[in-house]
C-alpha positions in Angstrom: 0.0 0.0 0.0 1.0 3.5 -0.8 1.5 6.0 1.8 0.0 9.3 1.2 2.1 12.1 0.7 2.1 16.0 1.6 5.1 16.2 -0.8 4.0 14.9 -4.2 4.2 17.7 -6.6 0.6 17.5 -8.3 -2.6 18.8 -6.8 -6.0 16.2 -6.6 -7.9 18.4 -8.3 -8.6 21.1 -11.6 -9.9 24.7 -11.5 -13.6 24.4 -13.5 -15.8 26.8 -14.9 -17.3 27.8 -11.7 -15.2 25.6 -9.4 -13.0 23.0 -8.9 -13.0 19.0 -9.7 -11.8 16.8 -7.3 -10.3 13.4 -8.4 -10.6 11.1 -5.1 -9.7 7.6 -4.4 -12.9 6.4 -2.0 -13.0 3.5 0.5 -16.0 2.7 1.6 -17.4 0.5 4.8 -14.8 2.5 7.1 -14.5 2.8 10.5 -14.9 6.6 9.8 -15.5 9.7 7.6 -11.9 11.1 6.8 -9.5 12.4 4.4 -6.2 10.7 4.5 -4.4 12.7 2.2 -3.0 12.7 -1.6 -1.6 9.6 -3.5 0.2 8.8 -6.7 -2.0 6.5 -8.3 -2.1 5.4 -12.2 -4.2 7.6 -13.0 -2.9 10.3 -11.9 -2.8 12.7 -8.6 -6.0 11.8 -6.2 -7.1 12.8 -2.3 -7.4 9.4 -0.7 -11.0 9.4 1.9 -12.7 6.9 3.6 -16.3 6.9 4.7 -18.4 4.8 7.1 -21.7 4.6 4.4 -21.9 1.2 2.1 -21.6 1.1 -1.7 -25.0 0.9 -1.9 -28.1 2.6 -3.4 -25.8 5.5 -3.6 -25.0 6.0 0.4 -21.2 5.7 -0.3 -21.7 8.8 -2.7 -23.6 10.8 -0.3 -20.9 10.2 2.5 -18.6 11.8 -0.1 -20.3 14.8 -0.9 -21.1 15.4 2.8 -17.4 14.4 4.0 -15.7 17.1 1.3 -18.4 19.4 2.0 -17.3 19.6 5.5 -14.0 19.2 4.9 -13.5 22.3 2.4 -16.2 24.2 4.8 -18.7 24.7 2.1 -22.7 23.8 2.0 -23.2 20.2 1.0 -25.1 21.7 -2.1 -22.1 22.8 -3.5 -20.5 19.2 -3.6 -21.6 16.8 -6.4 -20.5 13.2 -7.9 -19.0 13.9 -11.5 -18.1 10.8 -12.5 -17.4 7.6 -10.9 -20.8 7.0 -8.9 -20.2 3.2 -8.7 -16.7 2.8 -8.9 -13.5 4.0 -5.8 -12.0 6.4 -8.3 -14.7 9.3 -8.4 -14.8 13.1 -9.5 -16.4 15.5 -7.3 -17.4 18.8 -8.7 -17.2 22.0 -6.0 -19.1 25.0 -6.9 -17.8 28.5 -6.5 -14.7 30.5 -6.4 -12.4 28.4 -8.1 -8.9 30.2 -6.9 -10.5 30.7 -3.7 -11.1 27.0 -3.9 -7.9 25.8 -4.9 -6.1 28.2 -2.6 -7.9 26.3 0.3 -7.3 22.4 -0.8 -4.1 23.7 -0.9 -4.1 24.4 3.0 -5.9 21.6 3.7 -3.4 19.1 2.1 -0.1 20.6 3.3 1.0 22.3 0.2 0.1 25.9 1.3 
């Protein structure tokens, strides 16, 4: 297993037209809702989380959007699925400032 890293040099995520995507790697069935920080996978740079909802009937998803949501400190309606709504490797969309945005995942993962 990979460790995640503070000190990779590419961000999880892409400025948008009217936010930010978010390229995440998701475990489900954990012990807890938590962000464990950014990996080097294949496909590219992602945010590692776990969350404590099953992969069913779309519960993992929702512990997604509500464990970013808190995590970046924005309203859960900001926070969407993109791609990836059966599968670990998933693409959340953010809404708003997208500098603002970035700037802040930034913080959050050490790279400020």
């Amino acid at each position: 297993m990979t460790k995640p890293s503070a000190s990779l040099g590419g961000l999880p995520a892409r400025a948008a037209n009217g936010g930010i995507v978010i390229h995440l790697r998701v475990t489900p069935k954990a012990l807890a809702d938590e962000v464990l920080g950014v990996e080097e996978r294949e496909e590219g740079t992602v945010l590692k989380v776990k969350v404590r909802a099953v992969p069913d009937k779309g519960e993992a998803n929702t512990g997604v959007v509500a464990l970013v949501a808190r995590w970046l400190e924005v309203p859960k309606a900001m926070v969407k699925v993109l791609t990836g709504a059966k599968s670990r490797s998933k693409q959340v969309f953010v809404a708003g400032d997208p500098p603002a945005l970035m700037a802040r995942l930034t913080v959050m993962i050490g790279r400020e």
